[in-house]
C-alpha positions as CSV (number, residue, x, y, z in Angstrom):
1,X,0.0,0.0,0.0
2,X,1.4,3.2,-1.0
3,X,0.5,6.3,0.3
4,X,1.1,9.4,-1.3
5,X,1.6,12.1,1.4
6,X,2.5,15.9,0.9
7,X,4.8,17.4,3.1
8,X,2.8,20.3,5.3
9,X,5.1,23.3,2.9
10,X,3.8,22.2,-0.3
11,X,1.6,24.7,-1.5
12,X,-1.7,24.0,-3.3
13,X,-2.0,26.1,-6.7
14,X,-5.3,26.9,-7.1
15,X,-6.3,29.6,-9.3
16,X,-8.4,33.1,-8.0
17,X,-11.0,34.5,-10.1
18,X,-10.1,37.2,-12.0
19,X,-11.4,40.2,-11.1
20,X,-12.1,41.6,-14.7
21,X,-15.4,40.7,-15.4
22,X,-16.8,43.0,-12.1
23,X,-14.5,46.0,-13.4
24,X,-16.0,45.5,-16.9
25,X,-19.4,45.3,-15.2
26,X,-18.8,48.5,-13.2
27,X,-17.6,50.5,-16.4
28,X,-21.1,49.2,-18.1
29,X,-22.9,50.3,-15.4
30,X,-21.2,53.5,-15.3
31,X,-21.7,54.2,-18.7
32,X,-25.4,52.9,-18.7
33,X,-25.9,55.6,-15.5
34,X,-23.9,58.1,-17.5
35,X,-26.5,58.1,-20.8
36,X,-29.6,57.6,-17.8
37,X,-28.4,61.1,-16.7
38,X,-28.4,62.7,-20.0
39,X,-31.3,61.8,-21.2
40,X,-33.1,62.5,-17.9
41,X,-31.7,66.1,-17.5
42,X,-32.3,66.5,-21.8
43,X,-36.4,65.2,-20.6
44,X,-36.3,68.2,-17.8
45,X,-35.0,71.1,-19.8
46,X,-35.5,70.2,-23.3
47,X,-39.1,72.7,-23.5
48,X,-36.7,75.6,-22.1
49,X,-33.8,74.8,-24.4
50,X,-36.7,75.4,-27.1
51,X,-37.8,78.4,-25.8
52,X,-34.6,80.2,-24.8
53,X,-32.1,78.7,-27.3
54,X,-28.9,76.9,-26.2
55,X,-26.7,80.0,-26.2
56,X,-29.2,81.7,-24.0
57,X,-29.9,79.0,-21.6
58,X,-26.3,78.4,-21.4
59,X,-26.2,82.4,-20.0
60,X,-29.0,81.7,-18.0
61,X,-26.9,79.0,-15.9
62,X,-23.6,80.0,-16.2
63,X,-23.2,84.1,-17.0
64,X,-20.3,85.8,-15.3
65,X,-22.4,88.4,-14.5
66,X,-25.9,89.1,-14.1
67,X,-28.0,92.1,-13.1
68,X,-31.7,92.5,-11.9
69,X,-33.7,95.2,-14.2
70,X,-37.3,96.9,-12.8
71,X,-39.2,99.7,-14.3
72,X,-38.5,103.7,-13.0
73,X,-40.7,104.4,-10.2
74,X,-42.2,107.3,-12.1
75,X,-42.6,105.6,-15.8
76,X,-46.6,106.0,-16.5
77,X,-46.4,104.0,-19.7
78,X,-44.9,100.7,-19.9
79,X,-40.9,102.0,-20.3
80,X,-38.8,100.1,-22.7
81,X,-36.4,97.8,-20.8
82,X,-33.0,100.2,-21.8
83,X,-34.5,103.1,-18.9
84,X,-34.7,100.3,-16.5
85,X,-33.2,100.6,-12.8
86,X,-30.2,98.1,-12.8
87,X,-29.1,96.2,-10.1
88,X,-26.0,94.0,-9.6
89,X,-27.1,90.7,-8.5
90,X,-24.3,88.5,-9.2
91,X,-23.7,87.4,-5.5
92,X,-27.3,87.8,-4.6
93,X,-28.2,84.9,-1.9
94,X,-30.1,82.1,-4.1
95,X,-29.1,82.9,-7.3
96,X,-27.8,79.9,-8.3
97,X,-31.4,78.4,-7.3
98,X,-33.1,80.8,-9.6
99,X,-30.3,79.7,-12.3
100,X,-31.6,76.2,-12.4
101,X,-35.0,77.1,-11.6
102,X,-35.2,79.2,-15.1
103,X,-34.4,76.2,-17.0
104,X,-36.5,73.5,-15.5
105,X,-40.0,72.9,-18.0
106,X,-41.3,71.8,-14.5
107,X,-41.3,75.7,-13.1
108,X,-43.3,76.5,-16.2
109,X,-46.9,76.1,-17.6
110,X,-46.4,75.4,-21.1
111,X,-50.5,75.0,-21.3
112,X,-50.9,78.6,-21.2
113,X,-51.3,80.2,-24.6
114,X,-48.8,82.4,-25.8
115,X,-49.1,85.9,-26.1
116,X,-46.5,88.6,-27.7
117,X,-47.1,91.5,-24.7
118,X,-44.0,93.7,-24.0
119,X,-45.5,94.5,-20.5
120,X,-42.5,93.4,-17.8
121,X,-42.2,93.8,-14.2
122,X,-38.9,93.2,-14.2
123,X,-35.5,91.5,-16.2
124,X,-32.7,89.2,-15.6
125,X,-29.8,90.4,-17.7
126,X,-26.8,87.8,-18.0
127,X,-23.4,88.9,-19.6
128,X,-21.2,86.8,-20.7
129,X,-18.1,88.5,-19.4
130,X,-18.4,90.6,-15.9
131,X,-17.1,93.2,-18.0
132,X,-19.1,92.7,-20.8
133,X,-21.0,96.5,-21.8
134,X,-24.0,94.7,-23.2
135,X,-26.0,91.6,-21.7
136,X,-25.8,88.7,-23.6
137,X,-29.3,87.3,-22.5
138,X,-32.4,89.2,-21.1
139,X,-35.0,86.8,-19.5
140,X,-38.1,89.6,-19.1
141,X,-40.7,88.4,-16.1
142,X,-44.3,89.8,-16.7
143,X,-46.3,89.3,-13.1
144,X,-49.6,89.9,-14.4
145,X,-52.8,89.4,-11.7
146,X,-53.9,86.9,-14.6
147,X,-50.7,84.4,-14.1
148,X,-47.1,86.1,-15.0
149,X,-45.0,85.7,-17.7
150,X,-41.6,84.8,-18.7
151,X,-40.2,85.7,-22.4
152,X,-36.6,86.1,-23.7
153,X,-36.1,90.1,-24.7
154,X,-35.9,89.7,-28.7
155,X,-38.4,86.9,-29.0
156,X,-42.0,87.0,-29.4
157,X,-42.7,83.5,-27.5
158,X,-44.3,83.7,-24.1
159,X,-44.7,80.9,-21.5
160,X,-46.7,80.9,-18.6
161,X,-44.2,80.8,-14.9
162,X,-46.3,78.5,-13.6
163,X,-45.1,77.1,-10.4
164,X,-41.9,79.2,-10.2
165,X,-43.9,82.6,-10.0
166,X,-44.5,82.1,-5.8
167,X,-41.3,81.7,-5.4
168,X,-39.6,84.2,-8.0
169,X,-42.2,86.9,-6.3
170,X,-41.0,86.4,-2.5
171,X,-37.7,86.1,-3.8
172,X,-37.2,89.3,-6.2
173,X,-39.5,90.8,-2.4
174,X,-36.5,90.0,-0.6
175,X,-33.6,91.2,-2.5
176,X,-35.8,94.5,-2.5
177,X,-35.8,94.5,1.2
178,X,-32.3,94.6,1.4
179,X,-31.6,97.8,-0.6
C-alpha cells in the first residue's frame, strides 16, 4: 500500500478568479448611469432649451455676471427695458437656485397660450463676461394678476411661470428688502 503524502510546505495552486469581469461590469454600469443622466436632464429642460435657445440657456446657468432690471418708479407707460433701474445681482443669496430654476419645464406652464405682450415687471440680464458692456441674454418676467409671464427680450414667445412665479415673487421681495 502506497500512500502518497504531501509534506505540510507544499503549496496547493489553485487559481483566483479574475477580477475583470466586475470591473467591466462596473464601467457598463457607469456608462449605462452616464446616458440615464443625460437623457433624464435632456427630458427636464428640453421645453426651455426650445424656448430660450442653447446659447441663452447656457447664459442663463452659467453668466459671469448678471443684473436685476425693474421699471422707473415714475414711468406712467410701460418703459422700454433700456430706462430700467439696474441692479448687480451676481452674488445675490439664491441665485444659483433661480439659475436652475429658469431652465427646468417643471417651473413653467407650457399649457398657457402664448401671447407677444412687451408689459414686464422686471429682467434678468446675464453677460457673458463681468465686464461685458451689453448683456448677452435678457429673460423679461411679466407678473400679471392673470398668471405672470416669462419671455426672452428679442423673441415673441411667451410661456406661462407657472409654479416658479411664488417663489420668484418672495424672492425678487427679498432682494428688495435689502436695498
Amino acid at each position: 500500500m502506497q500512500h502518497s503524502m504531501q509534506s505540510p510546505n507544499a503549496q496547493t495552486h489553485t487559481r483566483q478568479p479574475s477580477g475583470r469581469p466586475l470591473v467591466a461590469g462596473l464601467v457598463l454600469l457607469g456608462v449605462l448611469l452616464a446616458c440615464f443622466a443625460i437623457w433624464f436632464q435632456w427630458r427636464q429642460t428640453r421645453r426651455c432649451l426650445e424656448l430660450y435657445g442653447s446659447d441663452a440657456a447656457r447664459q442663463v446657468q452659467a453668466a459671469a455676471r448678471v443684473e436685476l432690471w425693474t421699471p422707473p418708479a415714475s414711468a406712467d407707460a410701460q418703459p422700454a427695458l433700456e430706462t430700467a433701474i439696474r441692479t448687480d445681482i451676481s452674488r445675490a443669496p439664491g441665485l444659483v437656485h433661480l439659475r436652475r430654476g429658469l431652465v427646468e419645464d417643471a417651473n413653467f406652464d407650457w399649457e398657457r397660450p402664448a401671447s407677444t405682450g412687451a408689459e414686464w415687471d422686471a429682467a434678468f440680464a446675464f453677460y457673458g463676461e463681468a465686464s461685458a458692456a451689453a448683456p448677452a441674454t435678457v429673460v423679461v418676467i411679466d407678473f400679471d394678476p392673470a398668471g405672470g409671464t416669462l419671455a426672452v427680450a428679442g423673441r415673441d414667445r411667451r410661456v406661462g411661470l407657472g409654479r416658479i412665479e411664488k417663489g420668484l415673487r418672495s424672492w425678487l421681495a427679498a432682494l428688495a428688502a435689502e436695498k
